[in-house]
C-alpha positions in Angstrom: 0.0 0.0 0.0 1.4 3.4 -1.1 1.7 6.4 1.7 -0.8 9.0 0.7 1.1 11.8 -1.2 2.2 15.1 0.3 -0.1 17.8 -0.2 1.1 21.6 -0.7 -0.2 22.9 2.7 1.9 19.6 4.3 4.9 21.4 2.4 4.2 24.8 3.5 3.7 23.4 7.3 7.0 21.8 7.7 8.4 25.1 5.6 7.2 26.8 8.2 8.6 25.1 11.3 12.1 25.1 10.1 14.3 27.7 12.2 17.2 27.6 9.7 15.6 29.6 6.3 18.2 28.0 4.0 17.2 24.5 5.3 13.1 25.6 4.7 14.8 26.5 1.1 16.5 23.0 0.6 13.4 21.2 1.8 11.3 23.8 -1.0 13.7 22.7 -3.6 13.9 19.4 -2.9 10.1 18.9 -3.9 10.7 20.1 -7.0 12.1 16.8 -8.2 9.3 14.7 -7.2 7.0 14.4 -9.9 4.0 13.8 -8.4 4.2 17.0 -6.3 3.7 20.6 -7.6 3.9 24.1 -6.0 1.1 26.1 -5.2 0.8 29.5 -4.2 1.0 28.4 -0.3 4.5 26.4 -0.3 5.6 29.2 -2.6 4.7 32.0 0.0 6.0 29.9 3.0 9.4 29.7 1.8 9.5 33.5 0.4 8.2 34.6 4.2 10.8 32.5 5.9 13.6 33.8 3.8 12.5 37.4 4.1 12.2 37.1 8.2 15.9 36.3 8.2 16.9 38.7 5.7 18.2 36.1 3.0 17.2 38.3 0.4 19.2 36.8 -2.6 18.0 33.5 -2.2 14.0 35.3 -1.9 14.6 37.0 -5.6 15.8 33.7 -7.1 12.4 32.2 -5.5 10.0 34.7 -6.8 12.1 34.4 -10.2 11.0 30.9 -9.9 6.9 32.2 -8.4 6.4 34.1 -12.2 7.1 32.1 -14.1 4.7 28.9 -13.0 2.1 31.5 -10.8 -0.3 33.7 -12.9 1.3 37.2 -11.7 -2.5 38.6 -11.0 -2.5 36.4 -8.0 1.0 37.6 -6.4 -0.3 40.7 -4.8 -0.2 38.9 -1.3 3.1 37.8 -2.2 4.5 40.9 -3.2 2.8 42.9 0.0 5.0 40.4 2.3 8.4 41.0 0.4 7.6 44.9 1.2 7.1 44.5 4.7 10.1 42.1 4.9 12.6 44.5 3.2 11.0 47.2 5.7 11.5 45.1 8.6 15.4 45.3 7.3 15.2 49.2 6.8 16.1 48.2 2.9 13.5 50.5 1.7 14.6 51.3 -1.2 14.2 47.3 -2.4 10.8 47.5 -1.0 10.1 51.0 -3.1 11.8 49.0 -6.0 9.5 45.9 -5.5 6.4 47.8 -5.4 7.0 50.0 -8.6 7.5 46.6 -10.7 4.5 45.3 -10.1 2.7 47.0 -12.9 5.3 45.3 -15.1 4.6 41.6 -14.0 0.8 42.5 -14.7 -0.1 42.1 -11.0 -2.1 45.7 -10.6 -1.3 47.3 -6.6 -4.7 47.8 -4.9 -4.8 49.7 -1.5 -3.1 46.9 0.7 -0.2 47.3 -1.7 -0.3 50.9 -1.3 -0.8 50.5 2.2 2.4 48.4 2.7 4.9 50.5 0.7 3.4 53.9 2.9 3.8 52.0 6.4 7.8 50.8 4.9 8.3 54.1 4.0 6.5 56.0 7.4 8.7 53.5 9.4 11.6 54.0 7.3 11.1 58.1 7.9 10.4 59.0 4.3 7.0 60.8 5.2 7.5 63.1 1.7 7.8 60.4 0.0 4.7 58.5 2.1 2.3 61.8 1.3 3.4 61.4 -2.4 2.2 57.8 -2.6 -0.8 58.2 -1.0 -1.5 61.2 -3.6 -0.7 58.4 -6.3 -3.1 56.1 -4.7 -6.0 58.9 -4.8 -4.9 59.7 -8.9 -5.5 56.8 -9.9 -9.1 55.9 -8.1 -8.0 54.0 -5.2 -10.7 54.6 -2.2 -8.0 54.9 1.3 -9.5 52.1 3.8 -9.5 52.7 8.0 -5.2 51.2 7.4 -4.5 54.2 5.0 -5.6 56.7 7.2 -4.2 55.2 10.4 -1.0 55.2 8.4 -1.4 58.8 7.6 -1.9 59.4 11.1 1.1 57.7 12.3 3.2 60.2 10.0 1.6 63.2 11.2 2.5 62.1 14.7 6.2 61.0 13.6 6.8 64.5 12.3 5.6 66.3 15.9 1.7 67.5 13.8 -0.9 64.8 16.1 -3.0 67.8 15.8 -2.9 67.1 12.0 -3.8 63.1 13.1 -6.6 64.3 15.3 -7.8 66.4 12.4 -7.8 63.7 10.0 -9.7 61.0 12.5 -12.2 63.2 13.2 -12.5 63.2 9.1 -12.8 59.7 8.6 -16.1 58.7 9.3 -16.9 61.2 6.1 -14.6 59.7 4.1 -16.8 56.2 4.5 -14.6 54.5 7.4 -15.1 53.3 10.4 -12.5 54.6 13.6 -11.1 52.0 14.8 -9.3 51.4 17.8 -6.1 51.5 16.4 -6.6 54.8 14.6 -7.4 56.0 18.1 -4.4 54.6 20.2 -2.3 55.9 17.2 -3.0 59.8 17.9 -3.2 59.2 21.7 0.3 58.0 20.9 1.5 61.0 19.0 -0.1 63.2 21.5 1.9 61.5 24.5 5.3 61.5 22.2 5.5 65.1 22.0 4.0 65.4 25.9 0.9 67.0 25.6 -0.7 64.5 28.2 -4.0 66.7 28.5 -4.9 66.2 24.9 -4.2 62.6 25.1 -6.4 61.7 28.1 -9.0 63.3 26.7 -8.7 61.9 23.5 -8.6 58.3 25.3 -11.6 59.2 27.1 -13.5 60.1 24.1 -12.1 56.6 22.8 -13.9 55.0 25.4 -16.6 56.6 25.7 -17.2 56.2 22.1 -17.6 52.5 22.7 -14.8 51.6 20.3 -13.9 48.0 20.6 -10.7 48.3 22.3 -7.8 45.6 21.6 -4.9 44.9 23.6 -2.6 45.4 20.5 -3.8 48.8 20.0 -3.2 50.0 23.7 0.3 48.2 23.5 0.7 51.3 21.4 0.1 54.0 23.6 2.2 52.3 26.5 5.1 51.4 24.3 5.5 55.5 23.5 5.0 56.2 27.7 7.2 53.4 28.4 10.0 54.6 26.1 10.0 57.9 27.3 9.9 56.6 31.2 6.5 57.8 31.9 5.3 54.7 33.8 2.7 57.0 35.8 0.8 57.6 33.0 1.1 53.9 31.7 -0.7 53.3 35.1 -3.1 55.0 35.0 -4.7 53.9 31.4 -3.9 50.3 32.6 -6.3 50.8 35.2 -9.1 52.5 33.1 -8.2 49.5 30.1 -8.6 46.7 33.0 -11.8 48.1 34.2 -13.2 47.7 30.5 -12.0 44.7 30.6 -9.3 44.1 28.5 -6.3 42.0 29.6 -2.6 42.9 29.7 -1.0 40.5 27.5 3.0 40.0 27.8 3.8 42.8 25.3 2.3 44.7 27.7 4.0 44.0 30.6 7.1 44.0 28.6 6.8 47.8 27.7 5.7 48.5 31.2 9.3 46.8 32.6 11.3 48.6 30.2 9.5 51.7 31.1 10.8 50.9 34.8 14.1 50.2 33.8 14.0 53.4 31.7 13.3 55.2 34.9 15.9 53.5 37.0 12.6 51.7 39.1 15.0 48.3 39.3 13.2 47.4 42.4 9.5 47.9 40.9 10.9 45.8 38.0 12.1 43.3 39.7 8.8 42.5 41.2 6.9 42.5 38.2 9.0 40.1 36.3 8.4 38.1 39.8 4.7 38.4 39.7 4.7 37.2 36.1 6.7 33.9 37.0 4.3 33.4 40.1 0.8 34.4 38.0 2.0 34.6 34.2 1.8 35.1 31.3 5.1 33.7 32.1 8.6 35.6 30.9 10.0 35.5 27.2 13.3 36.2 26.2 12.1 39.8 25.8 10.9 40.3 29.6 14.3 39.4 30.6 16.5 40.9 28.4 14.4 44.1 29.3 15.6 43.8 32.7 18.9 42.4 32.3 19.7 45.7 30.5 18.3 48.1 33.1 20.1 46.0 35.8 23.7 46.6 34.0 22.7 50.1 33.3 22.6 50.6 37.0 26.0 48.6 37.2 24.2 45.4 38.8 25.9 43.0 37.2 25.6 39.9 39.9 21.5 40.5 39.7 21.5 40.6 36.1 23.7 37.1 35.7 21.0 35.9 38.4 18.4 36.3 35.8 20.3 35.5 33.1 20.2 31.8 35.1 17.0 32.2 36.0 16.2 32.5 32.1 18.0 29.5 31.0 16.3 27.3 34.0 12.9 27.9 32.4 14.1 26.8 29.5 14.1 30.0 27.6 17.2 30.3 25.4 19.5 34.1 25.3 19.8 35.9 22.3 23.1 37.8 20.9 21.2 40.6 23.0 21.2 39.1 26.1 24.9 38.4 25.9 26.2 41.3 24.6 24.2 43.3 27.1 26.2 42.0 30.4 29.3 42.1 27.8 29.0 45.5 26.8 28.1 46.2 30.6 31.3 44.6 31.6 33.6 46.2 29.4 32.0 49.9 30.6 32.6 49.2 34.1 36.3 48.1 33.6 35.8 44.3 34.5 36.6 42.7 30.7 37.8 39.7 32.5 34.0 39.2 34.0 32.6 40.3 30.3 35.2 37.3 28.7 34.2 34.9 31.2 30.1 35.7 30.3 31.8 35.5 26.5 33.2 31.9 27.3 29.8 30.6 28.9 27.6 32.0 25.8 30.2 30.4 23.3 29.6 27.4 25.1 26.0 27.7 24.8 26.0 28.1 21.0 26.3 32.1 20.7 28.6 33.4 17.8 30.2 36.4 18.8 29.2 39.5 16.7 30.5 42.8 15.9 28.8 44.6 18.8 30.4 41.8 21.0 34.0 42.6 19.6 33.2 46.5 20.0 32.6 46.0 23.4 35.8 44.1 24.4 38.0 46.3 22.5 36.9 48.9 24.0 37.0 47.7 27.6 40.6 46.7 26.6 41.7 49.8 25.5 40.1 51.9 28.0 42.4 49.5 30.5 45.5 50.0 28.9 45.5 46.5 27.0 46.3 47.9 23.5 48.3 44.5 22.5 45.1 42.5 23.4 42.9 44.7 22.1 44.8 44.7 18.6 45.2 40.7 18.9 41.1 41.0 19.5 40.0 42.7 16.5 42.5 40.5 14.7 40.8 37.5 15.9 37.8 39.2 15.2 38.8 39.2 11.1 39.7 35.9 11.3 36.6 34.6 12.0 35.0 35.8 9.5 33.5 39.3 11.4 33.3 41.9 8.4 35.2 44.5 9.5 33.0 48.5 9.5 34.2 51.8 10.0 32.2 51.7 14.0 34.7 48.8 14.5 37.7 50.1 13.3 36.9 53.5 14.9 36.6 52.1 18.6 40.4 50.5 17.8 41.7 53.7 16.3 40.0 55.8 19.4 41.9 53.9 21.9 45.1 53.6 20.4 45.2 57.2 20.2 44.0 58.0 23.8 47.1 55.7 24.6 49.8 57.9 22.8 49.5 54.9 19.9 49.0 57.5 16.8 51.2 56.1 14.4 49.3 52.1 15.4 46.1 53.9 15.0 47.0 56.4 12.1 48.5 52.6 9.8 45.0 51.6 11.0 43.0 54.2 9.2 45.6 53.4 6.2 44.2 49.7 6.5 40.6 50.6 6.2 40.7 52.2 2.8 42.7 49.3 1.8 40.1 47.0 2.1 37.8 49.2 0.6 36.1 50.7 3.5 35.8 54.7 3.4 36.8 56.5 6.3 34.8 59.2 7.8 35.5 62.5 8.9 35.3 61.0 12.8 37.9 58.8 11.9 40.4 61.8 10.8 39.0 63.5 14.3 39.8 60.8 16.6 43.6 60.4 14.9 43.5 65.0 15.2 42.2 64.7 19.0 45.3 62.2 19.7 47.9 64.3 18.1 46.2 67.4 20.2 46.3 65.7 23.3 50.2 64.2 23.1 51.0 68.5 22.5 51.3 67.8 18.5 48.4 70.8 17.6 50.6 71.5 14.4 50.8 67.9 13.5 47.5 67.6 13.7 46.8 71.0 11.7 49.4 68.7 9.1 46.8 65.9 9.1 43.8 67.7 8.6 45.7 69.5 5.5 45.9 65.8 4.3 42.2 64.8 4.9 41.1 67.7 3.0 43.5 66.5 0.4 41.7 63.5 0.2 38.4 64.9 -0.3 37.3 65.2 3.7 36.2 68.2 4.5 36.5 68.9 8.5 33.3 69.4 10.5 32.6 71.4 13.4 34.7 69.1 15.5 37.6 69.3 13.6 38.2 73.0 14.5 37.0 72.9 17.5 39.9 70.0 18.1 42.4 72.3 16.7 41.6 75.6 18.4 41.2 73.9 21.4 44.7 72.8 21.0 46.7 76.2 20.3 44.6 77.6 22.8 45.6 74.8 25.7 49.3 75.7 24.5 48.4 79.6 24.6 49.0 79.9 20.8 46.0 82.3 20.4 47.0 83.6 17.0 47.0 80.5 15.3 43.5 79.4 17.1 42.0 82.8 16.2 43.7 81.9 12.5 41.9 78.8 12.7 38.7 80.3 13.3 39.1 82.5 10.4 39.6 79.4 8.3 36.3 77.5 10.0 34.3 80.7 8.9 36.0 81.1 5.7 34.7 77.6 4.7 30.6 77.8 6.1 31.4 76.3 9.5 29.5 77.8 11.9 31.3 78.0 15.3 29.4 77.0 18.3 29.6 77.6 21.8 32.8 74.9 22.6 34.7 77.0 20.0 34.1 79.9 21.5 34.6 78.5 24.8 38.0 77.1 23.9 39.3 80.8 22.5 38.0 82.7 25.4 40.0 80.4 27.6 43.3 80.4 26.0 42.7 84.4 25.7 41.8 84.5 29.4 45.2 83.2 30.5 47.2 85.2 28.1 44.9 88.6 27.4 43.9 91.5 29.1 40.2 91.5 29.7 39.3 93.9 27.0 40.1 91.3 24.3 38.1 88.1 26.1 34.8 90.3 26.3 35.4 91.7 22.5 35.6 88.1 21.8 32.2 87.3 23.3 30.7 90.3 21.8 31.0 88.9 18.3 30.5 85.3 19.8 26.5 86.8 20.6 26.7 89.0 17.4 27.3 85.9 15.4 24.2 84.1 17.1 25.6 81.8 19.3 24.5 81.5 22.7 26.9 81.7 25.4 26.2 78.5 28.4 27.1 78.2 32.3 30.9 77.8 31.1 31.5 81.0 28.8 30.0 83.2 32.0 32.8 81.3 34.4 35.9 82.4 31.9 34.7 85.7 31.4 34.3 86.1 35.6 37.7 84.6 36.0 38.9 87.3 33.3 37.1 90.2 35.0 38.4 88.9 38.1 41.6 89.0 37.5 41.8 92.8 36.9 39.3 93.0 39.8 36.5 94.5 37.8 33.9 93.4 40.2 31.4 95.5 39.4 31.4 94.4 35.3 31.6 90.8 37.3 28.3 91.5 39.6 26.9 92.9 35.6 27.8 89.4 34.1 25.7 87.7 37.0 22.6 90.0 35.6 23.4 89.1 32.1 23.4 85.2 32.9 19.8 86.0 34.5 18.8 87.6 31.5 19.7 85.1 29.0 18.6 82.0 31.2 21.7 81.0 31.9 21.8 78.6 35.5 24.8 79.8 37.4 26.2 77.2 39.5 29.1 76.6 42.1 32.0 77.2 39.9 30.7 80.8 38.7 30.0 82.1 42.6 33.3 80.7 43.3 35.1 82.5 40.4 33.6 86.0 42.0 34.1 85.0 45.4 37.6 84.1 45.2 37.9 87.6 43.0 36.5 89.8 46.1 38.8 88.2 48.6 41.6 88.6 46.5 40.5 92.7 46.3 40.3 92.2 49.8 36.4 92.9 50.1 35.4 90.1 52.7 32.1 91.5 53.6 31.5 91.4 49.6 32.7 87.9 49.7 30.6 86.8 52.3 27.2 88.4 51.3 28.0 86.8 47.5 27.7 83.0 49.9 24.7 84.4 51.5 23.1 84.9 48.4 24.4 82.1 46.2 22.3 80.2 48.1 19.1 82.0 49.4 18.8 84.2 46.1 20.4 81.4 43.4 19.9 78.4 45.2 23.4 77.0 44.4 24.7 74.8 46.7 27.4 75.6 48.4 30.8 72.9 48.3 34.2 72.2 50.2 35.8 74.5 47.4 33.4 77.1 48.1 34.4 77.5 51.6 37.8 77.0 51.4 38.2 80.5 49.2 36.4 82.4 51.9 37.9 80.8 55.0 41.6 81.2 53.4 40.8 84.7 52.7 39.5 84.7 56.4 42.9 83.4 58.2 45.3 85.4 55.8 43.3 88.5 57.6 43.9 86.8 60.9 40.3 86.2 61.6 40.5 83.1 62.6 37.1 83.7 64.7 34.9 83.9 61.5 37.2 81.5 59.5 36.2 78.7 62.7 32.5 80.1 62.3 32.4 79.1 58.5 34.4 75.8 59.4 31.4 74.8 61.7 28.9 76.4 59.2 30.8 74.1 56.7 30.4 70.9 58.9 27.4 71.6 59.7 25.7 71.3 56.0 27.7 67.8 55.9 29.9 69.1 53.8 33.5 67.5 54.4 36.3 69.1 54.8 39.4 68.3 52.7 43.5 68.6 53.5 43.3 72.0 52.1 40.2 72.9 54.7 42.5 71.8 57.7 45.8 73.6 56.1 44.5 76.9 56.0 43.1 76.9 60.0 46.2 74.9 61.3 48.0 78.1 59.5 45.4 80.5 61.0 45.8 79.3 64.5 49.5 79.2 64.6 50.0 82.8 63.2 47.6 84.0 65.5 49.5 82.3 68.6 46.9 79.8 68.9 49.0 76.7 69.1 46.6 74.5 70.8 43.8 74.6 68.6 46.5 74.4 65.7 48.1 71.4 67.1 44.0 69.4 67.6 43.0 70.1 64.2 46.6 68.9 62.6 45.5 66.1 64.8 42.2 65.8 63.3 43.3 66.0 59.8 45.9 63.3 60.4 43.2 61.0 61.9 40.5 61.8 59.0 43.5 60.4 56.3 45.1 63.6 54.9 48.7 63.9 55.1 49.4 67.5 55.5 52.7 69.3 53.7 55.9 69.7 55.4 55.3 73.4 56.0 52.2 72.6 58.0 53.7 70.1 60.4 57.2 72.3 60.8 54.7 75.0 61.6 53.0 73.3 64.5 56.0 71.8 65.7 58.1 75.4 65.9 54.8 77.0 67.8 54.9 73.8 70.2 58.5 74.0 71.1 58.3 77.9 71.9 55.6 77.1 74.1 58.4 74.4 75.2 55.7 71.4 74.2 58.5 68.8 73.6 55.7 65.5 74.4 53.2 66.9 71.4 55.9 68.1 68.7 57.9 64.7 68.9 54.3 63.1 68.7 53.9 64.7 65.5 57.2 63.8 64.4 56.2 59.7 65.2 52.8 60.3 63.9 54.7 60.9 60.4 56.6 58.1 60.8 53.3 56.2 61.8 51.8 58.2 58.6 54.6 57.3 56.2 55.6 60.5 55.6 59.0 59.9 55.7 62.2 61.1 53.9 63.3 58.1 51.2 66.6 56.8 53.4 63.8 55.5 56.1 62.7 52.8 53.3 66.5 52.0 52.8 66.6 50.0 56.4 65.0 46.8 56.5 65.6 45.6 60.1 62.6 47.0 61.6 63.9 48.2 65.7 66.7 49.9 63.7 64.3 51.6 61.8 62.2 52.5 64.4 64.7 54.3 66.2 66.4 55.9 63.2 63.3 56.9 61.3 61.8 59.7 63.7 65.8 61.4 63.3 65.5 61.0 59.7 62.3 62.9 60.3 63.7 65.7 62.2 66.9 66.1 60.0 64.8 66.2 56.3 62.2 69.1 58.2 64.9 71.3 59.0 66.9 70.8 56.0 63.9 71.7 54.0 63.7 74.7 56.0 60.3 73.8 58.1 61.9 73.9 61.2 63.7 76.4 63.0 67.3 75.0 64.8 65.8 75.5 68.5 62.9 73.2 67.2 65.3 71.2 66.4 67.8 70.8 69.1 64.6 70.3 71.3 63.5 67.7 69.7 66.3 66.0 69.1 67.1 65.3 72.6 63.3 64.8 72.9 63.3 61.9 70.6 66.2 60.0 72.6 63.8 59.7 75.8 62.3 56.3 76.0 59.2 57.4 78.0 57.9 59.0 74.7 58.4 56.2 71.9 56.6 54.3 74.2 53.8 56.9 74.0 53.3 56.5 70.2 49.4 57.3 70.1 48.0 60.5 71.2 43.8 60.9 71.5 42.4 63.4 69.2 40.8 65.9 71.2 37.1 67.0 69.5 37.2 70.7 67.4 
């Protein structure tokens, strides 16, 4: 008895189930030699939809070659419709654009879900001009628009920023013969949301529902994929609750938008427990729920939680993508663990994962940004041995951390290599080699090397010059910078605020003040907008000459042009009224940064005001501000307890001098030579012998020790020795007077005190 033969839909069934496209193609083929078998339509389809989801696009052609000639082309619109979307799905658009214009030449006439499908590539692709003049096409020639045609429509209005042009045409369709569907809806509401007119959208939503429209989960997925993008889970909530109420269920693409819009917002926690609830209660986790959460856990640096659920994954049986592995990779790499990133690279290779060019990426650049330039370079090798087609991206991320290591010549035979094998350079590539010859001090090498790209038919951007004048102006060679500028302008680049930024710097340090402020006149006459960082060079400028009162002006102009000052600028003009010896000025300028300008106050702050405190000798107000200072837990630094150990001892008041050197030796700062010679000379006039040879042992203690200490390796010798070694290096250095000396000297010989090595640090 014979088997019964295979039918076509058997075909296009087992077609369908293969995962590997080119195996679905050899069983397609294969069928071709039986003679009792013939393709229909169906098997036809089943292999062009399973070649197009993996983007084997030659093979496809050669099969719908094959589909004219034994198919009547007046039945292919389906077909043709499916190869459109699956080009789009690629972002090839133009072989969808190219497909769709030659159907009129196989006889198979477009009808509106052709024309539907080549608007949504091109809407999705962001060729809306081109979208309109389709649909204009599509109205020449007699085509009626269904409910799809407008919703498309609507979905360009709201990609452009115009869902006030969406709303307009909804509220049209019903007069154009169609029916508003849900998804027409959800699309606006979308738009609306995008560009964060939330009021609109709820109303719009409400009129939705209250319109009776038969909502479907698919359509809302719409509206909370755009709030989940943006972060806006609040909102999400809320229509989840009014959605549930109508009752309609979250389905996982739901839930999936609604934990990337935690992770989005840094809600790890909230996340967390709603991938938990959906193991406990389901729908239960895909491969999409986890690698939503994976990445908002290495985001946040929480790479042990996000291996967790990486194992968690695979015991449910659900296998990682090239995504889920090259999200902890990448992770690793940024964090400066490529060690951890190679051993995740080692398990997924294990597992079956091919690494890819974002993997590579990732690992060079990890390597590079920790010095490993040989590895890296042996990497990206490896990489072109097996078979990874090298980009520009890739060859970029090599080139960019050669050069941050000094490497230019490695990275500059790199670029070389590229156009070799065929691949074109781009300008970035020239920046990153210009930005490495600035950095090593070689501006006019680099100004060579831009002469060369030129040459070669580059022409530098905006970054370029801003590279370059950065340069001559971090070496103080204003002319050629301000040449360079002339050259930027010469050739229609516009400069904008970083060049301006880089010029008025160099000009500060090397200029009177006239020049800098000419130089931001024509910077605001040209149109560009100074920021936070122009104001603090042209304070710094002003400062310098102690023109306070055009300073105090600039503070009104920054208020003017909505400019945010912050604790640099009111630093810059506090620092300039203690140098011009105003303190009251000084001090009403910290009074006001923070109860006028609400800028918070830092360590750096306070050290300018309570130096310019004790070189006045008031060391009163200088303690005041110290305790202010403490107070507003901000902490002090080494150069906080410098300046009031120096204030105390030049106003005779060695014992609070002596507990706060104390203090600032206890907190971990190791104060300068001069500091501790200075407390040691007050305490030996006040004849103090005990407390300046505990300092001197407390350095030893400290390790701040002359380099003939480290020379003696047997440690009681050292013991003894090491506190004389002290003594001697302060007062050849000049830190100590000779009585100090000779005090402590015989002060370090008396047994009772190296046994009393550790001295309590009295509270300030």
């Amino acid at each position: 008895m014979n088997p019964p033969p295979l039918l076509p839909r058997h075909v296009a069934a087992v077609i369908k189930c293969q995962r590997d496209p080119m195996k679905a193609l050899q069983i397609f083929n294969s069928m071709k030699k039986e003679e009792t078998f013939k393709h229909t339509l169906s098997t036809y389809r089943s292999v062009i939809e399973k070649l197009g989801l993996f983007g084997k696009f030659d093979a496809m052609e050669q099969v719908l070659v094959d589909l004219r000639r034994n198919i009547g082309n007046h039945m292919l619109e389906g077909v043709y419709v499916g190869v459109m979307k699956s080009y789009g799905k690629k972002g090839r658009v133009q072989e969808a654009v190219n497909v769709f214009e030659r159907m009129d030449f196989y006889d198979c006439e477009p009808t509106v879900f052709s024309y539907n499908a080549i608007m949504s590539v091109l809407v999705d692709g962001g060729y809306f001009d081109q979208a309109h003049k389709v649909y204009m096409r599509m109205r020449d020639r007699g085509i009626t628009p269904d409910v799809y045609s407008f919703t498309i429509r609507m979905k360009s209005f709201c990609k452009t920023g115009r869902p006030h042009a969406a709303l307009r045409l909804l509220g049209n369709m019903s007069s154009q013969g169609c029916e508003v569907s849900a998804v027409a809806y959800c699309t606006v509401v979308g738009g609306f949301f995008e560009e964060s007119l939330k009021v609109e959208a709820f109303e719009l939503f409400r009129k939705m529902l209250g319109a009776n429209v038969s909502l479907c989960v698919s359509a809302f997925n719409k509206v909370v994929h755009v709030l989940c993008k943006k972060g806006d889970v609040e909102e999400c909530e809320k229509l989840l609750e009014k959605v549930i109420k109508r009752g309609v269920l979250p389905n996982l693409f739901t839930y999936n938008f609604y934990i990337l819009g935690l992770c989005q917002r840094g809600e790890l926690d909230a996340a967390v427990r709603t991938v938990g609830c959906l193991i406990e209660n389901g729908p239960k986790p895909d491969v999409v729920t986890y690698n939503n959460l994976i990445c908002g856990l290495c985001k946040s640096a929480k790479f042990q939680e996000a291996e967790f659920y990486l194992g968690k994954m695979v015991n449910q049986g659900l296998e990682p993508d090239g995504f889920t592995y090259n999200t902890l990779i990448a992770g690793y790499c940024k964090s400066g663990t490529v060690q951890l990133a190679e051993k995740i690279l080692g398990n997924a290779v294990f597992n079956g994962f091919a690494p890819d060019e974002f993997t590579y990426r990732s690992l060079i650049e990890g390597l590079c940004h920790e010095g490993e330039t040989n590895r890296a370079l042996a990497l990206f090798n490896e990489a072109l041995g097996k078979g990874i087609k090298p980009n520009v991206i890739l060859y970029n991320t090599l080139i960019k951390g050669l050069s941050k290591h000094g490497l230019i010549l490695e990275a500059a035979q790199l670029a070389t290599e590229m156009s070799e094998k065929g691949l074109v350079p781009e300008v970035q590539t020239f920046n990153i080699l210009v930005n490495g010859l600035c950095k090593m001090g070689c501006v006019n090498d680099a100004a060579g090397l831009v002469k060369v790209m030129i040459s070669k038919g580059y022409f530098p951007d905006v970054f370029t010059f801003n590279i370059l004048i950065h340069g001559y102006s971090a070496e103080l060679k204003i002319e050629k910078a301000l040449e360079m500028l002339d050259v930027m302008i010469d050739n229609g680049v516009v400069p904008d605020v970083y060049t301006y930024n880089s010029l008025l710097n160099g000009l500060c340090k090397t200029s009177k003040y006239e020049d800098v402020m000419e130089t931001y006149k024509t910077m605001v006459e040209k149109g560009c907008g100074p920021n936070v960082f122009t104001f603090n060079i042209l304070l710094e400028s002003l400062c310098r000459y102690k023109k306070l009162d055009e300073a105090l002006g600039l503070l009104e102009e920054m208020k003017r042009k909505s400019v945010e000052p912050d604790a640099v600028t009111f630093g810059t003009l506090i620092d300039g009224f203690c140098k011009n010896g105003d303190l009251d000025g000084a001090y009403k300028l910290l009074r006001k940064m923070e109860e006028v300008y609400e800028v918070s106050s830092s360590t750096a702050t306070y050290n300018i005001i309570i130096r310019a405190y004790t070189e006045k000798l008031n060391v009163a107000m200088a303690e005041k501000l110290f305790r202010e200072m403490v107070g507003r837990c901000l902490v002090p630094d080494g150069y906080t307890y410098r300046v009031m150990v120096d204030g105390y001892c030049k106003t005779g008041n060695v014992e609070l001098g002596y507990r706060f050197l104390m203090r600032m030796m206890e907190d971990g700062f190791v104060p300068s030579l001069t500091t501790l010679g200075r407390v040691i000379n007050c305490l030996c006039v006040e004849d103090r012998v005990y407390e300046a040879a505990g300092i001197i042992h407390r350095m030893v203690q400290k390790g701040v020790v002359p380099e003939a200490v480290n020379t003696i390796f047997d440690f009681d010798k050292r013991e003894v020795a090491a506190p004389k070694l002290v003594l001697e290096d302060l007062l050849k250095k000049g830190c100590i007077t000779y009585y100090a000396y000779e005090l402590l000297f015989d002060g370090l010989r008396d047994k009772r005190l190296r046994k009393k090595k550790g001295f309590t640090v009295v509270a300030i």
